[in-house]
C-alpha positions as CSV (number, residue, x, y, z in Angstrom):
1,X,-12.3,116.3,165.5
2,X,-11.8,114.7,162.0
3,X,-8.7,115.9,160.8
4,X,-9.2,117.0,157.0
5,X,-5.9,119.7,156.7
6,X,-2.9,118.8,158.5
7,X,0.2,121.2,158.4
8,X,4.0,120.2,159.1
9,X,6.5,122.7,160.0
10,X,9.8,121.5,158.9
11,X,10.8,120.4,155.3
12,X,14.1,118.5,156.7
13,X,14.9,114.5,156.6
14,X,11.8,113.8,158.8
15,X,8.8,116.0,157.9
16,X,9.3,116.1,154.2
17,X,9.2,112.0,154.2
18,X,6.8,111.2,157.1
19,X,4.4,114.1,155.4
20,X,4.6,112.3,152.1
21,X,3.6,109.1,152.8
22,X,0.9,110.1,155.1
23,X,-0.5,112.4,151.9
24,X,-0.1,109.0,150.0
25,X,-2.3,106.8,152.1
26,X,-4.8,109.0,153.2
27,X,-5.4,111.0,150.2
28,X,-9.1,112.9,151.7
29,X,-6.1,115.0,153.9
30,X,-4.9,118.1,152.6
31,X,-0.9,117.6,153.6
32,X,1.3,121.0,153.7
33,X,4.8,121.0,154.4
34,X,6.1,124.7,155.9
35,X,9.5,126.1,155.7
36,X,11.3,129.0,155.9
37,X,13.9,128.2,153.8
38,X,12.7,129.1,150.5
39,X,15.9,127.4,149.0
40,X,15.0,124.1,150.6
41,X,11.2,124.6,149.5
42,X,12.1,124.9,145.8
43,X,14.0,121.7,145.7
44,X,11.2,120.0,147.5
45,X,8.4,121.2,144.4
46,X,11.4,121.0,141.6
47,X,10.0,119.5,138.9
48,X,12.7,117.1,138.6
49,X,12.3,114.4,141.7
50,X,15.8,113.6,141.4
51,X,16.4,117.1,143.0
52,X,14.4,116.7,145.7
53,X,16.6,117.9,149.3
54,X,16.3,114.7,150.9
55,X,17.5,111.6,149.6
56,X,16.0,108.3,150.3
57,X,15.2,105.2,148.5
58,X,11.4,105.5,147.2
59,X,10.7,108.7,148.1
60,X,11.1,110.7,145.2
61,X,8.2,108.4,143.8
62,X,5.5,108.7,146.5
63,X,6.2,112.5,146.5
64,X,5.4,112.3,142.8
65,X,2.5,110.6,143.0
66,X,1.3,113.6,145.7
67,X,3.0,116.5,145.2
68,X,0.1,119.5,144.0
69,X,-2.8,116.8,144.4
70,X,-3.1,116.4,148.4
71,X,0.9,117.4,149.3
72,X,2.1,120.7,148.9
73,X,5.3,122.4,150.3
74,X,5.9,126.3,151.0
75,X,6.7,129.0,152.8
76,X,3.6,130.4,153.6
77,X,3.8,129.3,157.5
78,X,0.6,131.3,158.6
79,X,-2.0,130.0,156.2
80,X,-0.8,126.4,156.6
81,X,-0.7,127.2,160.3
82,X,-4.7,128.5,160.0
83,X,-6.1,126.6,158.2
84,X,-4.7,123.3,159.8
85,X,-6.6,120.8,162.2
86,X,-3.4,119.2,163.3
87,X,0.4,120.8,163.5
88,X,3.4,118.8,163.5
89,X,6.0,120.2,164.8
90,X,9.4,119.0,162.8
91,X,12.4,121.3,163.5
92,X,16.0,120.5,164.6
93,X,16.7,120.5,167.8
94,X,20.7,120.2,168.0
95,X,22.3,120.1,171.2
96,X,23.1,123.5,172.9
97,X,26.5,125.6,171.6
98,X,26.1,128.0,174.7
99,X,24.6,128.7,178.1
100,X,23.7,126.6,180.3
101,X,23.8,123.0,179.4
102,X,26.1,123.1,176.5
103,X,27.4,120.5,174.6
104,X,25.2,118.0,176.0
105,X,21.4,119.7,176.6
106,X,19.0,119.7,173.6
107,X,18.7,123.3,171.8
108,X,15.0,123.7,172.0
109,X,14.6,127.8,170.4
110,X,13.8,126.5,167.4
111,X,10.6,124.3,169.4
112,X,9.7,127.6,170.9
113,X,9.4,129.8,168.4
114,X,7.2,127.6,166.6
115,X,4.8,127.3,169.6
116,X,4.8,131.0,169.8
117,X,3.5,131.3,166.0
118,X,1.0,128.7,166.4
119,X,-0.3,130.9,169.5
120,X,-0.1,133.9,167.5
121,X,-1.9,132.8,164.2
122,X,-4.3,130.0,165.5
123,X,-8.1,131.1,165.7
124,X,-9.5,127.6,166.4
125,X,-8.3,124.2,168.3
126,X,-5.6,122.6,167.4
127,X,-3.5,119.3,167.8
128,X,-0.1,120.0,168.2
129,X,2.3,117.0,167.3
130,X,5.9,116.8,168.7
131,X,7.6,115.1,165.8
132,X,11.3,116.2,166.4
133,X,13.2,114.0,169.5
134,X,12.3,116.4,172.5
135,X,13.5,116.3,176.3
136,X,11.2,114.7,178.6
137,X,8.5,116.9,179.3
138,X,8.9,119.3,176.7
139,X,5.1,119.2,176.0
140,X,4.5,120.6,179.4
141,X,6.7,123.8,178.0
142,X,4.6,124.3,174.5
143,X,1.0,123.7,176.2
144,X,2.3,126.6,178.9
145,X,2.8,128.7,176.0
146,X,0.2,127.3,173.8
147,X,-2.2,127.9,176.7
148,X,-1.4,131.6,177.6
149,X,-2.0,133.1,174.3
150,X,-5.1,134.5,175.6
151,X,-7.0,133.9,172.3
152,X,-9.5,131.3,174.1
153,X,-8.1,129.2,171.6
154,X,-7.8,125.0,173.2
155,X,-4.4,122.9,171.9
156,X,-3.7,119.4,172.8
157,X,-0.4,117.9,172.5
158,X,0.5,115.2,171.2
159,X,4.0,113.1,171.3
160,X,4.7,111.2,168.2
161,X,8.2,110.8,168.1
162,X,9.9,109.1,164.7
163,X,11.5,105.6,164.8
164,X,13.6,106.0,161.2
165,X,16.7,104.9,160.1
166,X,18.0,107.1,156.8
167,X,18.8,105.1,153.9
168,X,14.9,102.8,155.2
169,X,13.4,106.0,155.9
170,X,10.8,105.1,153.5
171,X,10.2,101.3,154.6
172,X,10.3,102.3,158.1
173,X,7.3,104.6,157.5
174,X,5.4,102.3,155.7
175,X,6.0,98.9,157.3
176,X,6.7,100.1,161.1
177,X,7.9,98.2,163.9
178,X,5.3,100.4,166.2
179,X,3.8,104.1,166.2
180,X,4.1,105.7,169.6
181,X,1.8,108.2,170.8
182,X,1.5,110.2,174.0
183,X,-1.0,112.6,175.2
184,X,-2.9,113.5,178.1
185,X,-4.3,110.3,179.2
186,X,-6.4,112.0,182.2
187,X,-8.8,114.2,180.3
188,X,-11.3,113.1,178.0
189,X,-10.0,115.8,174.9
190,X,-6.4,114.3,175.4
191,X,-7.8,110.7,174.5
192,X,-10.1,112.0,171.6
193,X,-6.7,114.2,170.0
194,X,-4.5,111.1,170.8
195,X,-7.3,108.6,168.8
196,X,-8.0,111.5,165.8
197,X,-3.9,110.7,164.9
198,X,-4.7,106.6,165.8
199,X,-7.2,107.2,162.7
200,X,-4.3,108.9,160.4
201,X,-1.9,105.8,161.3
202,X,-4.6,103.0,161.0
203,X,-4.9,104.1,157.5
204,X,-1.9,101.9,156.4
205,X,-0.3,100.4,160.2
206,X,-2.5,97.7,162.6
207,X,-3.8,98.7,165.6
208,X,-1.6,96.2,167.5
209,X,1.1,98.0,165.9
210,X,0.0,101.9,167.2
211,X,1.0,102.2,171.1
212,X,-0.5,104.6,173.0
213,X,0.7,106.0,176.2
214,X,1.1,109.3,178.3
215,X,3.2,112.3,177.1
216,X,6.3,111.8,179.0
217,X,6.7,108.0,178.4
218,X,6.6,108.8,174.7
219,X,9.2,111.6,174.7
220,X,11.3,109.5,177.0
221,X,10.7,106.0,174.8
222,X,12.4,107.9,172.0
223,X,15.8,108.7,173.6
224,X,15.9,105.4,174.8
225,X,15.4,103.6,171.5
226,X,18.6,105.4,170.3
227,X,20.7,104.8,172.9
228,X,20.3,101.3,173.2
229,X,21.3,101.3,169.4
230,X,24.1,103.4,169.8
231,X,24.8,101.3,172.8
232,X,24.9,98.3,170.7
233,X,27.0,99.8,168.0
234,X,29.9,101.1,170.7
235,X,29.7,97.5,172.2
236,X,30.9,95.7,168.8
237,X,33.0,98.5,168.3
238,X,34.6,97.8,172.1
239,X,35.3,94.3,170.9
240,X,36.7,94.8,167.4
241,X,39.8,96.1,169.5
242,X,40.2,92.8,171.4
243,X,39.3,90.8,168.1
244,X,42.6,93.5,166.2
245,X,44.8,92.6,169.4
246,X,43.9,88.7,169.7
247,X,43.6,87.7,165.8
248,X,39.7,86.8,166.5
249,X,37.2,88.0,163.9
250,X,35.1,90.6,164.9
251,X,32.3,89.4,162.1
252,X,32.4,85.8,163.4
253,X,32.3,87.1,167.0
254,X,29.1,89.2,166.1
255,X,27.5,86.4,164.1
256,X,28.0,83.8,167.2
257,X,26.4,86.2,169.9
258,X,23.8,87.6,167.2
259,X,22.4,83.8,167.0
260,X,21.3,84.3,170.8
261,X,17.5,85.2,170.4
262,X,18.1,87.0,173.4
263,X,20.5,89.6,171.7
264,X,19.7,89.2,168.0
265,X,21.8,90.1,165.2
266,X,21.0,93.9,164.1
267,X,23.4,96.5,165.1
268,X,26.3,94.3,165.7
269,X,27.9,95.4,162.3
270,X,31.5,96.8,163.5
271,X,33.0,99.9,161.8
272,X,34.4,103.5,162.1
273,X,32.0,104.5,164.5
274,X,28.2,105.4,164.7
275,X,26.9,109.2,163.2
276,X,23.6,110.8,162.0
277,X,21.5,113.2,163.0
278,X,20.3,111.6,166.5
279,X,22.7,109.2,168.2
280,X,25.0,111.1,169.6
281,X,22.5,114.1,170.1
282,X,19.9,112.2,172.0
283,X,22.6,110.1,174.3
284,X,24.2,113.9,175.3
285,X,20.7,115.1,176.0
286,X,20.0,112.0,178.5
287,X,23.3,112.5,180.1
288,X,22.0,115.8,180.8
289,X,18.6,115.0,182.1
290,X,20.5,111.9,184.5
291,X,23.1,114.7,185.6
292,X,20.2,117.2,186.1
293,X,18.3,115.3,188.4
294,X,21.7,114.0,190.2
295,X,22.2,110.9,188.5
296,X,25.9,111.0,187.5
297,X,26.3,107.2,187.8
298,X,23.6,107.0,185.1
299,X,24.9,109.8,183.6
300,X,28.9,108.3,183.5
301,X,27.2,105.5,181.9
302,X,25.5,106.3,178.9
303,X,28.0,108.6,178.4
304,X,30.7,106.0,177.6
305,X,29.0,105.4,174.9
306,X,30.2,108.6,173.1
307,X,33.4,108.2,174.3
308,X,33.8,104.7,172.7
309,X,32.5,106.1,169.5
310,X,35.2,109.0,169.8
311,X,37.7,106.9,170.4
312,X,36.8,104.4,167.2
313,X,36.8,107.3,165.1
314,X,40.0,108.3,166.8
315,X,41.7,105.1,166.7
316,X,41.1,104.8,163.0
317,X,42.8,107.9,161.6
318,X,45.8,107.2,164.0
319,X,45.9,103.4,162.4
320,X,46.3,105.3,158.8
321,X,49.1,107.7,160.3
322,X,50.9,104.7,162.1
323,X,50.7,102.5,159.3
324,X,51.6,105.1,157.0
325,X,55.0,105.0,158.6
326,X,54.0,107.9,161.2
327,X,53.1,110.4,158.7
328,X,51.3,111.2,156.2
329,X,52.2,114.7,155.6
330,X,52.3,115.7,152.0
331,X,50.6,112.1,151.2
332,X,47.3,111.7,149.6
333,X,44.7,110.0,151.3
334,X,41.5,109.2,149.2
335,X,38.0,109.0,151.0
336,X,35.3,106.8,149.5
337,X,32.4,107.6,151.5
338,X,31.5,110.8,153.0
339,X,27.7,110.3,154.0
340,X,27.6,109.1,157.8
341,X,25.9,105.8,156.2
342,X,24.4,104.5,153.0
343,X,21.6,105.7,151.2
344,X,21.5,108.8,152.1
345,X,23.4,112.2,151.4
346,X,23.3,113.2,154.9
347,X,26.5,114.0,156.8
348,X,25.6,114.9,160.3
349,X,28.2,113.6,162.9
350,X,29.8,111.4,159.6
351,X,32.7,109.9,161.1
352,X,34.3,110.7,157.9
353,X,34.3,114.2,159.1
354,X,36.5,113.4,162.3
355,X,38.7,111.0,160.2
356,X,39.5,113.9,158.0
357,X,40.0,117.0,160.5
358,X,42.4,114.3,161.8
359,X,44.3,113.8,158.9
360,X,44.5,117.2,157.5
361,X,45.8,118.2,161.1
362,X,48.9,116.3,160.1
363,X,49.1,118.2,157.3
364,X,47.8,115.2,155.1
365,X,45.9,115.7,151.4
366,X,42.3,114.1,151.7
367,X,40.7,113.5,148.3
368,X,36.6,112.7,148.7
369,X,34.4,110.9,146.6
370,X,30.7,110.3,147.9
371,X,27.8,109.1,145.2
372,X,25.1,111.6,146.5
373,X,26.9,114.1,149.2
374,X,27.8,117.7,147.3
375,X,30.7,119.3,147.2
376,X,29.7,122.3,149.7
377,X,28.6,120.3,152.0
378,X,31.9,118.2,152.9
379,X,33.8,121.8,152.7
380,X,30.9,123.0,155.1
381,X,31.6,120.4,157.4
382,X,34.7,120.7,157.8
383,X,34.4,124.4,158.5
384,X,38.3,125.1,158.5
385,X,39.8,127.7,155.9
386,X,43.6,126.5,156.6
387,X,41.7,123.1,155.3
388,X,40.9,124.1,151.5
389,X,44.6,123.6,149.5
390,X,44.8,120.0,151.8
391,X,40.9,119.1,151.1
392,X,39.5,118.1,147.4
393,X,35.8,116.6,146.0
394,X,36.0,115.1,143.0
395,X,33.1,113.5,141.2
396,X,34.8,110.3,140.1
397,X,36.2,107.3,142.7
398,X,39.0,106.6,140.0
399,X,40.4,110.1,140.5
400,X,40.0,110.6,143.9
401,X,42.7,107.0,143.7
402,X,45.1,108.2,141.5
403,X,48.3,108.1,142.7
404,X,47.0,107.9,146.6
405,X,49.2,106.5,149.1
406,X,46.1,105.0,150.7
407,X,42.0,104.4,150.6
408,X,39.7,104.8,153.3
409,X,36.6,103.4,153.6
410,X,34.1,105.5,155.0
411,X,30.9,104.8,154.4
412,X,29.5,101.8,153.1
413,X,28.5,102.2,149.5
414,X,27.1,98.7,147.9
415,X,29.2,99.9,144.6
416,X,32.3,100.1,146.3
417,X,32.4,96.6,146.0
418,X,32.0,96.6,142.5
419,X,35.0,99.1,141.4
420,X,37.6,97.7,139.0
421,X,40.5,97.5,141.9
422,X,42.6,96.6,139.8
423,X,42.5,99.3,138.2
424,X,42.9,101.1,141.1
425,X,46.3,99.5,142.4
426,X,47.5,100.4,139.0
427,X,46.7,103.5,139.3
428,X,48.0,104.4,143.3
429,X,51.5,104.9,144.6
430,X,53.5,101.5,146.2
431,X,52.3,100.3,148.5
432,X,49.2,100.9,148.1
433,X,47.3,100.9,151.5
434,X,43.0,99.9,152.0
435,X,41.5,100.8,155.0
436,X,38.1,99.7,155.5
437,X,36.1,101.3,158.2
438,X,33.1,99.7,157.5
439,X,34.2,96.0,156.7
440,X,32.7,95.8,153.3
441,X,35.4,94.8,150.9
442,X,37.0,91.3,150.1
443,X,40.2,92.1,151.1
444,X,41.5,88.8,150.2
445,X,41.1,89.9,147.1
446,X,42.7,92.8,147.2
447,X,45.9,91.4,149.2
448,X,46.1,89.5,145.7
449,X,46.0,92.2,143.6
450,X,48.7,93.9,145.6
451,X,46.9,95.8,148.4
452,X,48.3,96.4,151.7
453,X,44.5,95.7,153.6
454,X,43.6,97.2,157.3
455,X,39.6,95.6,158.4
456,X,38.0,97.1,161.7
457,X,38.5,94.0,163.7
458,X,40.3,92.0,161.6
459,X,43.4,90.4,163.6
């Protein structure tokens, strides 16, 4: 099949940016991104790119250079659905909230529903591609449903699970470490669908590059990828405690093991704790696979991971209390950084948002300032009415500092560094306390301006 239309269900951080640059380097492919949000869809085709919903570095250019030539974005789901060749499939898939399985177990209605309207609309073969991070052997569930439409209508499907990182989301696409894709190996129309989205990728990637493998290893491969990171990330995290207690230097201690090829420098930065949209989700979702085959000693172990990233996050906002002379009721706390990382305006699991239900539990004022995350959206995520006199935004980092008792870092901003502290001290109550979660500032510095300094593994 030469795929000549491709549709993408889901405008969110993955399908609108994958689907862009795929428009960009094959422009003979018609590109259309489906939604049901309408709200969402408007911002994606606002004529100002600076509005787009998504925010990454780059994009709002190659969407420019696409958008109503090959790309388009709506929410007419049916057409694109019809007149497609191949469907990803791009839709959240957050961890369960009820049932059976919650609070670990990935949510997959959203997964279902849109195999059930690409059974009901399709009239000719299709490729189906998972794009969202899926259980192992999810595909087995959408071909079952694909396959008993009873339209005569043949689907293969695909795994093609995404390897980005927000804030490179962009880079990542375009320069790849590898492209996994799984399909059915054993028959001959599983190979040709797997080699018709080969052709899409070999457009811009190598073929050394492009992996190709069967269904489950793909789906699985994905899960794993993130919880060795996170892995990583809770290990450092582990050992900035030990570097606090023994006056080592967590940075030093990460750049000495980082030199060993065998471990490698990247994800060795120590901070606040790990968040996004997958980490945490796709560790839960393996501990419930481990535990649902009887693997609890598997299970037990990944699941320390979100424990030690609990208790970072945890251990941070009681630092600020303790320090803070074991209160901070009635005292304002400012937040620079909101986002869960830089470069993006996403919040999903943001340690930020722990830090702060922490602090406004004891009754403290929490003052956020964030370069690209909204208003509504730190009120939204901190869901708690009895939180809105204790909880301001403010557009501006100075205000969000005047007359604080302390600043936490939260997320690590490159201008941060570049803010006239001084004018901040000046501007604060005495003492005037820094936290830095994410180990960005020169706090040397700042100790000689006046600042009372706390560093995540700094003895």
């Amino acid at each position: 099949m030469k795929i000549e239309n491709i549709c993408c269900i889901g405008a969110g951080y993955v399908g609108g940016p994958t689907m862009a640059v795929i428009a960009q380097k094959c422009p003979d492919i018609k590109v259309t991104v489906v939604d049901i949000n309408s709200d969402r869809i408007a911002a994606w085709n606002d004529k100002n790119l600076k509005n787009l919903p998504v925010f990454e570095p780059g994009l709002d250019n190659i969407v420019g250079s696409c958008r109503d030539k090959n790309l388009f974005f709506t929410t007419e789901v049916d057409k694109a659905i019809d007149e497609a060749h191949m469907i990803f499939i791009s839709v959240n898939t957050p961890t369960k909230t009820y049932g059976k399985g919650k609070g670990m177990a990935a949510d997959l209605k959203y997964i279902e529903l849109c195999a059930r309207q690409i059974a009901k609309v399709a009239t000719d073969d299709k490729i189906v591609v998972e794009k969202s991070t899926l259980p192992v052997r999810t595909a087995s569930a959408i071909k079952s449903i694909l396959d008993n439409t009873g339209s005569g209508v043949k689907f293969q499907i695909l795994s093609n699970p995404e390897f980005l990182a927000e804030g490179t989301a962009i880079e990542d696409l375009l320069h790849p470490d590898r492209v996994l894709i799984g399909g059915d190996t054993s028959t001959k129309e599983g190979n040709n669908a797997m080699k018709a989205l080969v052709e899409i990728y070999s457009n811009w990637v190598s073929q050394e590059r492009i992996l190709t493998t069967n269904v489950w290893s793909s789906e699985l491969s994905k899960l794993t990828a993130n919880a060795f990171l996170a892995q990583r990330v809770s290990s450092i995290n582990a050992m900035s405690v030990i570097c606090e207690k023994t006056g080592a230097d967590v940075n030093e201690v990460a750049k000495a093991i980082g030199m060993d090829s065998r471990i490698g420098p990247k994800f060795l930065k120590s901070s606040v704790g790990f968040g996004g949209s997958c980490f945490q989700k796709d560790i839960l979702n393996l501990v419930y696979i481990a535990k649902s085959y009887g693997l609890n000693e598997v299970a037990d172990y990944w699941e320390q991971v979100i424990k030690m990233n609990d208790y970072q996050k945890n251990r941070f906002s009681d630092n600020i209390v303790s320090t803070l002379y074991n209160t901070v009721a009635g005292k304002k706390i400012a937040f620079f950084g909101w986002a869960f990382k830089k470069d993006t305006n996403d919040t999903r699991e943001s340690p930020a948002i722990q830090v702060a239900k922490n602090l406004l539990n004891e009754q403290a004022y929490v003052e956020v300032f964030d370069p690209k995350v909204k208003s509504e959206q730190v009120f939204k995520d901190i869901n708690n009415n009895n939180s809105e006199d204790l909880l301001k935004v403010k557009k501006n980092p100075y205000q969000v500092a005047d007359k604080a008792h302390a600043i936490a870092i939260l997320t690590e901003w490159d201008e941060f560094m570049d803010y006239d502290w001084q004018k901040i001290y000046d501007s604060m109550l005495k003492p005037a306390f820094v936290f830095d979660g994410r180990g960005i500032l020169d706090t040397n510095k700042l100790e000689n301006i006046g600042f009372v300094c706390y560093k995540i593994g700094m003895g």
